[in-house]
Each structure stands twice: as structure tokens, then as C-alpha cells.
ZALO-285267 format. One record per residue (C-alpha): residue in one letter; x, y, z. Coordinates in steps of 0.02 Angstrom, whole numbers, plus 50000, padded with zeros to 5 digits. Example, Ala and Ser with C-alpha at 12.3 -4.5 7.8 and 13.67 -1.06 7.14 Angstrom:
BEGIN
+------+-------+-------+-------+
| resn |     X |     Y |     Z |
+------+-------+-------+-------+
|    a | 50615 | 49775 | 50390 |
|    s | 50684 | 49947 | 50357 |
+------+-------+-------+-------+
This chain:
BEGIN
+------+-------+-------+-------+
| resn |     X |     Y |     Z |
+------+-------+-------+-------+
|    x | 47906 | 51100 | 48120 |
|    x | 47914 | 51261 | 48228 |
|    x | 47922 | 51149 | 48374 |
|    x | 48043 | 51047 | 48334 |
|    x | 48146 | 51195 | 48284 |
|    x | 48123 | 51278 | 48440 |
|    x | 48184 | 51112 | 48536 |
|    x | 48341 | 51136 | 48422 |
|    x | 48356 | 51317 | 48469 |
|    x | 48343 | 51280 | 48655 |
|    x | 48437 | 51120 | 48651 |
|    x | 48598 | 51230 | 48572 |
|    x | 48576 | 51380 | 48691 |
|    x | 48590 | 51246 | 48864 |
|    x | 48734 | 51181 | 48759 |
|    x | 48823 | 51367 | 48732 |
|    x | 48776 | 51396 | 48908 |
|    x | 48890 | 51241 | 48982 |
|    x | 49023 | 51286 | 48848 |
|    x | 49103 | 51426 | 48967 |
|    x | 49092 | 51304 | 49121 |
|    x | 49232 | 51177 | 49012 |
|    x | 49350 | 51322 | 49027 |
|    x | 49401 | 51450 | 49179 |
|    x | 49557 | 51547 | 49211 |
|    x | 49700 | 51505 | 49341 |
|    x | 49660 | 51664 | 49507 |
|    x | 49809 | 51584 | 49625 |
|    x | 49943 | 51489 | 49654 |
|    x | 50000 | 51407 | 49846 |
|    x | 50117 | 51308 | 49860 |
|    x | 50104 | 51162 | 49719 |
|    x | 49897 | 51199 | 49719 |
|    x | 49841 | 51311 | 49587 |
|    x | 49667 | 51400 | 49617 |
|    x | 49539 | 51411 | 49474 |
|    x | 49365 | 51488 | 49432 |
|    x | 49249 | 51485 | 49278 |
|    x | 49244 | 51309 | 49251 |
|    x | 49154 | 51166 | 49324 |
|    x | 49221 | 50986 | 49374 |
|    x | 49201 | 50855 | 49473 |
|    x | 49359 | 50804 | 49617 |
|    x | 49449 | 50679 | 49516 |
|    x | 49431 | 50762 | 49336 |
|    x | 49579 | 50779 | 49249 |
|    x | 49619 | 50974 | 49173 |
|    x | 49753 | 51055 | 49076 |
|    x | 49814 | 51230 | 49112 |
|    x | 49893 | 51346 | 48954 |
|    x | 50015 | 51480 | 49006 |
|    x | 50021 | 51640 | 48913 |
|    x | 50190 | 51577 | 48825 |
|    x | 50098 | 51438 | 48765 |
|    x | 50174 | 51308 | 48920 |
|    x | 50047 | 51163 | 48942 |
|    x | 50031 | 51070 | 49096 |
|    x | 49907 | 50940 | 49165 |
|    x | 49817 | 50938 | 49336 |
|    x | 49691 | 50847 | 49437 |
|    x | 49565 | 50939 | 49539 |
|    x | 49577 | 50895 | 49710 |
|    x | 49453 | 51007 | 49798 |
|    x | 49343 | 51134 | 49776 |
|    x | 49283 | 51285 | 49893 |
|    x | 49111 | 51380 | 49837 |
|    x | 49170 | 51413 | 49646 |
|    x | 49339 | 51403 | 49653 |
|    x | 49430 | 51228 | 49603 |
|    x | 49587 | 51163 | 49676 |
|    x | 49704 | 51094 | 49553 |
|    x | 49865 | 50986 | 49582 |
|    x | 49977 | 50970 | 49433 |
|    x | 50055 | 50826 | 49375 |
|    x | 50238 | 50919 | 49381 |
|    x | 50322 | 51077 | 49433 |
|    x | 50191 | 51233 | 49394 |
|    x | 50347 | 51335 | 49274 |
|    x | 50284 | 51429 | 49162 |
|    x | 50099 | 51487 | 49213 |
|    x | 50038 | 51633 | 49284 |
|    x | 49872 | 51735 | 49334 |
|    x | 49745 | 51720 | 49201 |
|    x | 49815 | 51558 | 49136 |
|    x | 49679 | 51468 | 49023 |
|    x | 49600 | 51326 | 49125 |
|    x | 49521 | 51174 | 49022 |
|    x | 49421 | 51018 | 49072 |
|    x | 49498 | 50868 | 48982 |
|    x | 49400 | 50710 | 49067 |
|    x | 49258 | 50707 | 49205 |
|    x | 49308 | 50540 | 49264 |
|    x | 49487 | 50486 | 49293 |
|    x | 49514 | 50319 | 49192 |
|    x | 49638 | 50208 | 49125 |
|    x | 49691 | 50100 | 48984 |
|    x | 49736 | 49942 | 49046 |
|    x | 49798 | 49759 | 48927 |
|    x | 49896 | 49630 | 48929 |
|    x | 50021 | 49758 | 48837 |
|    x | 50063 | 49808 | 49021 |
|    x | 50161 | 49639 | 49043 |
|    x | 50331 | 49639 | 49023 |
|    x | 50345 | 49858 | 49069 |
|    x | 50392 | 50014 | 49152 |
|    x | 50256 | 50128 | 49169 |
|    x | 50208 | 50292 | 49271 |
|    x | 50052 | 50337 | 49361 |
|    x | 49984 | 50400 | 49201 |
|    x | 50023 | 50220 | 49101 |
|    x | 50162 | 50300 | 49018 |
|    x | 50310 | 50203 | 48961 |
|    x | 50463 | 50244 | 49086 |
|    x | 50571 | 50108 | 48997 |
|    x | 50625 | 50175 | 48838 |
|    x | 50536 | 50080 | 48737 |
|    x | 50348 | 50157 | 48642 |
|    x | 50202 | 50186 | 48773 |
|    x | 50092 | 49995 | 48785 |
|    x | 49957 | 49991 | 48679 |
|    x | 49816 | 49948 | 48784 |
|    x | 49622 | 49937 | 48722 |
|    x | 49509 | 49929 | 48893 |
|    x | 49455 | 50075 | 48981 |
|    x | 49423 | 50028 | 49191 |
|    x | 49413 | 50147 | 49332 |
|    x | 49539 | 50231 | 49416 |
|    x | 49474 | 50232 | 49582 |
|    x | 49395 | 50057 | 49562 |
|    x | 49215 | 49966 | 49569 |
|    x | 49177 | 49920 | 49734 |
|    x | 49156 | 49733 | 49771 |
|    x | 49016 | 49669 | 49885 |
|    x | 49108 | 49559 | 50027 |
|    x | 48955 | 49436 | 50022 |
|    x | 49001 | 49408 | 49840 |
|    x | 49187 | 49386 | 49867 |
|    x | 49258 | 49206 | 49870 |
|    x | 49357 | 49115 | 50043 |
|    x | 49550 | 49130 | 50071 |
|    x | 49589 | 48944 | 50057 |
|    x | 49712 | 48897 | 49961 |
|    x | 49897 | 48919 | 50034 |
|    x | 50009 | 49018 | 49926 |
|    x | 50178 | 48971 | 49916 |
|    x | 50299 | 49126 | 49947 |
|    x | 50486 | 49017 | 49944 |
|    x | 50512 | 49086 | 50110 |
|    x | 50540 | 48972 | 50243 |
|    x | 50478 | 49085 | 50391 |
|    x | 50334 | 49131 | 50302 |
|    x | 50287 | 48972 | 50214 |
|    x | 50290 | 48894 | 50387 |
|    x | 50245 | 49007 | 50531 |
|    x | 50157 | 49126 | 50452 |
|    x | 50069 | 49050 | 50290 |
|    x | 49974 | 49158 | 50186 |
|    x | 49832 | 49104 | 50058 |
|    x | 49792 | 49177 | 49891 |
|    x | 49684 | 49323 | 49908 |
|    x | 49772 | 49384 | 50079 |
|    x | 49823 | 49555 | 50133 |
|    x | 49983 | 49567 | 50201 |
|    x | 50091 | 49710 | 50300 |
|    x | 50283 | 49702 | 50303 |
|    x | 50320 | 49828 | 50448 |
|    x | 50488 | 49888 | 50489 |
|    x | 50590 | 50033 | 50506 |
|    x | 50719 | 50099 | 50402 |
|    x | 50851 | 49989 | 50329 |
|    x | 50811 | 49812 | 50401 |
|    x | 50773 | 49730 | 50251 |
|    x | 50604 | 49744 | 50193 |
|    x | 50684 | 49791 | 49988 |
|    x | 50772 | 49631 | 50003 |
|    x | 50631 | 49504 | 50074 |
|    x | 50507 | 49607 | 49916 |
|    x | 50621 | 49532 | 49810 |
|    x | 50624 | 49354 | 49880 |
|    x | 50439 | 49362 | 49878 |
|    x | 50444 | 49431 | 49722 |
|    x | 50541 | 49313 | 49616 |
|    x | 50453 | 49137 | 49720 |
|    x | 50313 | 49182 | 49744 |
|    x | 50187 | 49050 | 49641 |
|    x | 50091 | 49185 | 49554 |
|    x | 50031 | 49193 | 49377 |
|    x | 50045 | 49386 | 49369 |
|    x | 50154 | 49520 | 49462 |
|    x | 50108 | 49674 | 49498 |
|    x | 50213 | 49814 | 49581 |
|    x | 50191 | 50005 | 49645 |
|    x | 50353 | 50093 | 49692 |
|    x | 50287 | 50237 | 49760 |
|    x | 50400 | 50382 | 49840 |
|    x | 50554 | 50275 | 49847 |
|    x | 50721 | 50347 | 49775 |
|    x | 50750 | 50350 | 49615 |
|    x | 50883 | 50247 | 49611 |
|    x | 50811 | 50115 | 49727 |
|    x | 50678 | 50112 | 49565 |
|    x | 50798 | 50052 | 49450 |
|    x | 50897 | 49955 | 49571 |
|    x | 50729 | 49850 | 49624 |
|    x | 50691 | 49817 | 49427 |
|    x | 50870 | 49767 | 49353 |
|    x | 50944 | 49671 | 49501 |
|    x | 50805 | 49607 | 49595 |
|    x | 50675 | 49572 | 49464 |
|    x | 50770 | 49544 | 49321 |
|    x | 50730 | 49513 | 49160 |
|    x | 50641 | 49327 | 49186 |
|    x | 50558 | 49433 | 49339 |
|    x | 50509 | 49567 | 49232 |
|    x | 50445 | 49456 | 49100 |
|    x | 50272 | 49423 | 49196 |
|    x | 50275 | 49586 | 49292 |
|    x | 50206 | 49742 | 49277 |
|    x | 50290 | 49886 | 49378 |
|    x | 50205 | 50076 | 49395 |
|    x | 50327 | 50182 | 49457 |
|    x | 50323 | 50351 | 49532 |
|    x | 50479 | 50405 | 49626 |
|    x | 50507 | 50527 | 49789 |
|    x | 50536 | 50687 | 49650 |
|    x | 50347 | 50676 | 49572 |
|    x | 50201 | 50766 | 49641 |
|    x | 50092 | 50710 | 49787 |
|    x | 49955 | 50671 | 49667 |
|    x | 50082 | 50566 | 49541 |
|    x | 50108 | 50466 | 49682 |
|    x | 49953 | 50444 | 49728 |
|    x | 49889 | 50405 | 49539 |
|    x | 50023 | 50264 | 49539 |
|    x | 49949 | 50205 | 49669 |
|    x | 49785 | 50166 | 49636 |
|    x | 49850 | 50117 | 49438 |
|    x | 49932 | 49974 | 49522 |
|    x | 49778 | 49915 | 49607 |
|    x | 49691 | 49932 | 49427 |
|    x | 49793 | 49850 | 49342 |
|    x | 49798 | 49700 | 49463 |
|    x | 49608 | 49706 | 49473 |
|    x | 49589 | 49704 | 49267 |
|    x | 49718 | 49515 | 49283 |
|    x | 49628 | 49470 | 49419 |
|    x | 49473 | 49481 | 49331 |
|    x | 49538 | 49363 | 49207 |
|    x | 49532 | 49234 | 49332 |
|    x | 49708 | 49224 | 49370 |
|    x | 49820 | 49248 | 49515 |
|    x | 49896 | 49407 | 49549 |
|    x | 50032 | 49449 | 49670 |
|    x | 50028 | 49630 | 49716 |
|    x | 50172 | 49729 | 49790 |
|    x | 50160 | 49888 | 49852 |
|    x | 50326 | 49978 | 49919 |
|    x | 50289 | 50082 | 50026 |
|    x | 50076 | 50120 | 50103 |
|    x | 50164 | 50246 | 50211 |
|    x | 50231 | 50352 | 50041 |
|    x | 50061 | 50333 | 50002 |
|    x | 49997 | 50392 | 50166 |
|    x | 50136 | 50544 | 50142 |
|    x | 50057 | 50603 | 49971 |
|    x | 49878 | 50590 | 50035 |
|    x | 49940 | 50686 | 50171 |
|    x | 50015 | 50826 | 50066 |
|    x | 49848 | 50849 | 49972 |
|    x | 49741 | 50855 | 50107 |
|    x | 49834 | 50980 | 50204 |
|    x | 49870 | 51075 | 50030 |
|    x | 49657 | 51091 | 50003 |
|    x | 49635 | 51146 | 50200 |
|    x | 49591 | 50984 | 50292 |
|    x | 49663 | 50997 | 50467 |
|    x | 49779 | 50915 | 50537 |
|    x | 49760 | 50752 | 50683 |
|    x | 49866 | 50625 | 50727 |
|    x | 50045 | 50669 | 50667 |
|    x | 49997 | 50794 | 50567 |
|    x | 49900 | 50649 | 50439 |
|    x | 49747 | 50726 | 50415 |
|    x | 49576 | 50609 | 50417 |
|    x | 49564 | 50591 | 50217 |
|    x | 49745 | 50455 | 50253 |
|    x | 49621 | 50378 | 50381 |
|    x | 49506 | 50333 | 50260 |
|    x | 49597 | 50308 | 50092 |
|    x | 49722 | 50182 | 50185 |
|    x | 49583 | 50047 | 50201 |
|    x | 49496 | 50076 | 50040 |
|    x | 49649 | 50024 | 49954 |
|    x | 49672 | 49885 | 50065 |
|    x | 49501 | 49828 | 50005 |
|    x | 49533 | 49818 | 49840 |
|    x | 49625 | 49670 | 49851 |
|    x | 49558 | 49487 | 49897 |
|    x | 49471 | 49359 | 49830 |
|    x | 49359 | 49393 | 49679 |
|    x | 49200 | 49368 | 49665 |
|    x | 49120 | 49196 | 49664 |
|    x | 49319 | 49145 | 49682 |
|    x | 49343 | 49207 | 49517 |
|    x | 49539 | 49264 | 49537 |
|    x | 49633 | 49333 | 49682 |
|    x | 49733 | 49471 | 49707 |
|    x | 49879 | 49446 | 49847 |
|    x | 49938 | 49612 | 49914 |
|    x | 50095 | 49637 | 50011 |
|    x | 50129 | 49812 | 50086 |
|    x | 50260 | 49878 | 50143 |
|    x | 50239 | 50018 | 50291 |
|    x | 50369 | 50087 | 50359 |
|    x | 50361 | 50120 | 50523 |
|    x | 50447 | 50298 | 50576 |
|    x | 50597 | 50283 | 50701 |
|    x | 50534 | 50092 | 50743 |
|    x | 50407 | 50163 | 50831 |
|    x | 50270 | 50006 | 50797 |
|    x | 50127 | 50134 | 50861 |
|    x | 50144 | 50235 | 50695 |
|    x | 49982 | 50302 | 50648 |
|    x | 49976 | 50227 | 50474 |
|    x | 50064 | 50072 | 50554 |
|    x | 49921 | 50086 | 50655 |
|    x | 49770 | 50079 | 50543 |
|    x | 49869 | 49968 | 50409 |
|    x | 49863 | 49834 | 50556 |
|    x | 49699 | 49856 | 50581 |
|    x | 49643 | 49850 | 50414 |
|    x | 49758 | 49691 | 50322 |
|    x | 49748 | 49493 | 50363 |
|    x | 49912 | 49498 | 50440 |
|    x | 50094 | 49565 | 50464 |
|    x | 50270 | 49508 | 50460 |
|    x | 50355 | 49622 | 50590 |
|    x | 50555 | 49641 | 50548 |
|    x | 50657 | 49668 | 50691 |
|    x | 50814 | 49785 | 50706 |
|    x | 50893 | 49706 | 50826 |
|    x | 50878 | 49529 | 50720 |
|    x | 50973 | 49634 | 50584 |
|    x | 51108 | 49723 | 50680 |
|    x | 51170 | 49538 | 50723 |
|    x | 51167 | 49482 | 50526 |
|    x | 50987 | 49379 | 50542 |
|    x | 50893 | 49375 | 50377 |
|    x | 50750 | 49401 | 50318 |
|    x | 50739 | 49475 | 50492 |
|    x | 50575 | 49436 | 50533 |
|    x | 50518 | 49471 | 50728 |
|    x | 50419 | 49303 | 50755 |
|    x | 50337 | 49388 | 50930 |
|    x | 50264 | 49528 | 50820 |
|    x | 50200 | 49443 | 50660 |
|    x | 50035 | 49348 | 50631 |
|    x | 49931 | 49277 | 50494 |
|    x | 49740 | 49310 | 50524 |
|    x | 49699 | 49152 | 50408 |
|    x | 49841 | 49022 | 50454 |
|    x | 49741 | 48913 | 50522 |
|    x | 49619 | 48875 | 50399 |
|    x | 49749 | 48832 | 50263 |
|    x | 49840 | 48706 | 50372 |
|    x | 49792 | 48524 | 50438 |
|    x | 49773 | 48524 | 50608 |
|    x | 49950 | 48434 | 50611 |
|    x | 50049 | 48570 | 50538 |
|    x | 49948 | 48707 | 50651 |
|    x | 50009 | 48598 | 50790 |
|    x | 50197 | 48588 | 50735 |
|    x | 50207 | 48799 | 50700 |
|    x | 50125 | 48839 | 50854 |
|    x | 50285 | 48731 | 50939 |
|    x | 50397 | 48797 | 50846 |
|    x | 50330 | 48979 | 50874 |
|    x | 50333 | 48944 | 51042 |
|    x | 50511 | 48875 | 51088 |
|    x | 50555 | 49032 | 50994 |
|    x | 50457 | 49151 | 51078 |
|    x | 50513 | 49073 | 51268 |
|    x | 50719 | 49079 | 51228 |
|    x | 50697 | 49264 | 51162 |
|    x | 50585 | 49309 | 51325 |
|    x | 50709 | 49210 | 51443 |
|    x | 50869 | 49299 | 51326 |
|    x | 50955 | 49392 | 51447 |
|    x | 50925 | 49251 | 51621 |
|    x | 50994 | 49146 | 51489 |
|    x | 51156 | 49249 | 51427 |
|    x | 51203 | 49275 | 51613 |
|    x | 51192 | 49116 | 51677 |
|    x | 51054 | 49141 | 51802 |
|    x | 50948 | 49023 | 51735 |
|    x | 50964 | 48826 | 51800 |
|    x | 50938 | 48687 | 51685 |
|    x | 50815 | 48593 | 51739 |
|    x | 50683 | 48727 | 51795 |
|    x | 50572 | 48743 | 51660 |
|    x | 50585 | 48569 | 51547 |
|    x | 50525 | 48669 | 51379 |
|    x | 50642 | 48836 | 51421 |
|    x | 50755 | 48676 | 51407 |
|    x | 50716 | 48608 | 51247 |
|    x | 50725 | 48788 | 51176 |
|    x | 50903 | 48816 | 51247 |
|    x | 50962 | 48659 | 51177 |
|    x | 50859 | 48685 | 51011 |
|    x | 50903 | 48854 | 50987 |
|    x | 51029 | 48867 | 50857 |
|    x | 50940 | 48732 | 50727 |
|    x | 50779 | 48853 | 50782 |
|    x | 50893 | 49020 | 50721 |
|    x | 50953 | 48939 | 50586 |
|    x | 50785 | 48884 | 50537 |
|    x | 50735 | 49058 | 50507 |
|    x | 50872 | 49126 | 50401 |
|    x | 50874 | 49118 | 50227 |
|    x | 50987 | 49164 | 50072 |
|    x | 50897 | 49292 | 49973 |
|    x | 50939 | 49179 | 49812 |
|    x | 50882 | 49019 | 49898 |
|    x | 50702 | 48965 | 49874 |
|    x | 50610 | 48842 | 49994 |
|    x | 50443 | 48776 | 49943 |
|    x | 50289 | 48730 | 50070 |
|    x | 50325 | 48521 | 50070 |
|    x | 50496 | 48533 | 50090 |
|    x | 50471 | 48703 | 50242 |
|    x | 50347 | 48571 | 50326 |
|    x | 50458 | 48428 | 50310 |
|    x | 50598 | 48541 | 50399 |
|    x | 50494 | 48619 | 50523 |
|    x | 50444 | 48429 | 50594 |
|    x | 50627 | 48369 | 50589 |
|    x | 50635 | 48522 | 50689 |
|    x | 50528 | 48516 | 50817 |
|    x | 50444 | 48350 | 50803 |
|    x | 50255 | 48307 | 50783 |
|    x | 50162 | 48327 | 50931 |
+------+-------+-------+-------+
């Protein structure tokens, strides 16, 4: 009995002696990071701080030098002040995720944005996550139907693919989300507005979803005016929630506008905890969060479910050598380049054919159709390189028999590649056009 009793006594006394580690007091304040010391926790944990006037806010810890934490709130730091009472709420950042998600407007915490009671949601995954091994993962090869002509035909994706739309500023890339968005043959939708403008937010979910869009959607949003780690959170809550459908065994389409908000928040962050600085001031935690996202996506294992991703990454005064244009390259199946110039002269979905690939084309299409793209990518490619012999008349007919066919093709060609953003075009009837087009060779 006295042994037992003295386990009891020594089991309560290590349990008194990690009660003061739960709790710590708030030393400093730079900037939007708060500085901490008493408790203990893990980078990720999630913490609330009590001002002396009873004002609550939450944080995350984000880094951590000898015993002091480095905490990132949630929203503006009012209220707080030295000696602030510091307490751990969960070691492990995790969310609730359900088919209660469908149909809503949520932030990066899961909380309702639209109005209506926050989705009651029963399954608990992590935030960050479970890594997949690639040996385990399933093939790309199905095609996946996207209702866009240019894509479904010159640049086909499959189910499972990771895909980059890269453009500058005001070229289109909103508009060709939303095509892709509301054709795309998916049994799920899941998008991440992250660090857009608030009013792009609402004008992306009432005009360009709408409500038969919204209806099989879920959308996280966290706007330009949140903190760095909001942002961030919303981020990797989209990717959970497409991982928990995809799970399911069903087919997820997953949007994320923009990777290179992302990029910006991680950025903030890291140079906010001390990391220094590299390429454009990005410092190398962007370098290495960029393609673990990325990763997340795919194939599931055994083939069980896919997720489809489609980022959008800005790229910074068109400048294509953008560092997070750059590794997001690298790192995804593919891109779909837009082009400035196609969209100063009223071309849309202004996609730059000479800078846009699909990694996996070819082994979703018969050697037929590979055949008939390639052409047409080609005649394309050799009018836009010949452009200005062409426009000035120093170029004889006659010289070059297929800078011929291109000339006289080139306006079925252009028109080819626009599209009304209400007008869908499925993958038999894109195929049928593109041989019309340019034959069968």
C-alpha cells in the first residue's frame, strides 16, 4: 500500500511540475510576433493570450529561440500588453472536417464566413497532413475533362495532376478559375482564396460559382486583411479538406488562388522569427513549404481517389523567372502560361501555347490525338515565331510549305483557341474540332 501511495504521490508532483509549463506570460511584442516565456509548446500548437482587461486572443507558435516562444496571432494584437497570461490550448494543430463542409463559406479556422451557423463536422485529421508514400500512390491515367478547348486539347490533364496557371496581373487567370471551375467533371470542389481582395472573395463565390457551383463546393477563405499565419492556415485547410473527399474515393478538383499569396505569408513569418533573407527577399522556409503542398495532391493510394490541383502563381511584373514561379514549375505536372500580349488584343482564355506544357499528355491520349496536338501546336508555334516577317510582308509564299499552311490556317487556328467564359466544350467534341482543324496525320 505504501508503494502504491508513493507512485501516487510522485505521479501528482511530475504532474504539478508540467502544470506551470501550460501557462507563461507575454515579455515582447515586434511587429505582429508576440514573445513568450514560462510555457512549453511545440511549433504548430495553438495558444491563447489574456490581456489584463480581460481581451482574449488566439495565436500559433511559430518559432522558438532557447526559452522564449514566438507567437503569431490570429488577428490584430489590441488589447495585450507585458505580462499578458499565456495559455497552451492544443499541442497539435487539427481540424474538423465532414461532409457538413459542402455547400459553405469557411475561414482558415473552419469557421462559417457565410452567415449561416458554423458546419457541424465529426472527424478530426491533421492540419499539416499524413505524408503519402509515392510507391503507394496510384498512375495519372485517366483524362479529366476541364470544358476548355485549349486545355482539353493541347494541353490535357488527367485526374490526379498538378497544375500551374502562371501569369501576371490582370490577364485572366480569375476568369479561366471559373471556367475550370464550373466544367470541370469533378465530384467535389475544393477552393483556397488566399490573400486576394476581399471583394474579389465574394465576387469569385456569387458570380462565378454560383449557387449550383457552390452546391458541391467547399471554399476556405482568407482575404489580403488577415494575418500571415490565417493565410497560411487556409491554406493547408484546403488541402485537408480535399484530402478527407479524396479519401472517400472520389474525385476532387482543387483550386488554389493564388501559391504566390501563399509564398507571401510564409515569407512574412519566416522573416518575422529571424530566418534570413535569399532570393527576393523569400527566405528558404517558402523554398520548402511550396513543394510540400504541391505533394499533397495526386493520386491516392492504390488509386483510391484523386485530388486535381490547379494553382494559380502569379508571376510579379511578367517576369516568368519569379522565384516562386520558379520552384512552382519545378515542382507541378505542368503549366498553362497566359500571355499579356494575347490579352491586350481581346484573346481569351489567353493562354501562351509556346510557354505551357502538360508533363502527362501523352499517356492519356492515343497515339492519334498526340499526333493531331503536336500539329496543331506546331502551326501555332511557327506563325507566332515568323509574326513580324509575316506582318511586313518580307516573307514569300512559297518558302517554307508548313509556314504556309499556318498563314493560311491561322485565323480557324486563333479562333480555335478562344473561348466564351459561359461556353463549355467537352473532350469528343475538342478532338473532333481539333482534326477538322488540322487534319489527321
Amino acid at each position: 500500500m505504501l508503494d502504491f501511495a508513493d507512485e501516487v504521490t510522485r505521479t501528482l508532483d511530475r504532474v504539478r511540475a508540467l502544470e506551470p509549463q501550460r501557462t507563461g506570460r507575454l515579455i515582447r511584442l515586434v511587429g505582429m510576433t508576440l514573445h513568450a516565456k514560462g510555457l512549453m509548446a511545440p511549433v504548430g500548437a495553438l495558444c491563447e493570450v489574456v490581456g489584463a482587461f480581460g481581451d482574449r486572443l488566439e495565436a500559433e507558435v511559430v518559432g522558438f529561440n532557447d526559452q522564449t516562444l514566438y507567437l503569431m496571432p490570429y488577428s490584430e494584437p489590441h488589447g495585450v500588453g507585458p505580462g499578458a497570461r499565456v495559455r497552451l490550448l492544443e499541442h497539435r494543430a487539427e481540424v474538423k472536417v465532414g461532409p457538413a463542409l459542402l455547400g459553405r463559406v469557411v475561414d482558415g479556422r473552419g469557421q462559417a464566413l457565410d452567415g449561416a451557423p458554423n458546419p457541424v463536422c465529426y472527424e478530426s485529421v491533421p492540419l499539416l497532413g499524413d505524408a503519402l508514400n509515392p510507391l503507394n500512390r496510384g498512375t495519372i491515367h485517366e483524362p479529366l475533362d476541364v470544358g476548355v478547348k485549349a486545355i482539353n486539347g493541347l494541353l490535357t490533364i488527367g485526374r490526379g495532376q498538378r497544375l500551374g496557371l502562371v501569369a501576371g496581373s490582370g490577364v485572366g487567370k480569375s476568369v479561366l478559375l471559373g471556367m475550370l471551375t464550373r466544367f470541370t467533371q469533378a465530384d467535389v470542389v475544393v477552393i483556397g482564396l488566399v490573400g486576394e481582395r476581399g471583394r474579389e472573395v465574394q465576387s469569385f463565390i456569387t458570380e462565378t460559382l454560383g449557387e449550383e457551383g457552390l452546391s458541391r463546393s467547399v471554399v476556405v477563405a482568407a482575404p489580403a486583411n488577415v494575418s500571415p499565419v490565417m493565410r497560411l492556415k487556409a491554406t493547408h485547410l484546403t488541402h485537408a479538406i480535399a484530402e478527407y473527399f479524396r479519401a472517400q474515393g472520389l474525385s476532387v478538383l482543387m483550386l488554389i488562388d493564388s501559391l504566390t499569396r501563399v509564398a507571401h505569408a510564409q515569407r512574412e513569418i519566416g522573416l518575422a522569427v529571424g530566418e534570413p533573407p535569399t532570393s527576393k527577399g523569400y527566405p528558404p522556409s517558402v523554398f520548402s513549404l511550396l513543394p510540400n503542398l504541391i505533394e499533397r495532391g495526386g493520386v491516392g493510394c492504390g488509386g483510391h481517389g484523386s485530388i486535381t490541383a490547379l494553382y494559380t502563381v502569379l508571376a510579379e511584373g511578367d517576369d516568368a523567372q519569379d522565384p516562386v514561379v520558379d520552384i512552382a514549375r519545378a515542382s507541378l505536372d505542368g503549366q498553362v502560361m497566359l500571355s499579356r500580349r494575347l490579352a491586350d488584343a481581346a484573346h481569351y482564355p489567353a493562354i501562351d501555347l509556346n510557354g505551357s506544357i502538360s508533363r502527362v499528355m501523352q499517356d492519356l491520349l492515343s497515339p492519334d490525338d498526340w499526333r493531331v496536338a503536336n500539329r496543331m501546336r506546331r502551326l501555332w508555334s511557327l506563325y507566332q515565331t515568323n509574326a513580324e516577317l509575316i506582318q511586313v510582308g518580307a516573307y514569300q509564299a512559297g518558302t517554307n510549305p508548313e509556314l504556309d499552311e499556318a498563314i493560311r490556317l491561322h485565323e480557324r487556328l486563333k479562333a480555335f483557341l478562344q473561348q466564351d467564359m459561359h461556353q463549355r466544350v467537352d473532350l469528343d467534341q475538342t478532338r473532333a474540332d481539333l482534326v477538322a482543324l488540322v487534319g489527321n496525320p
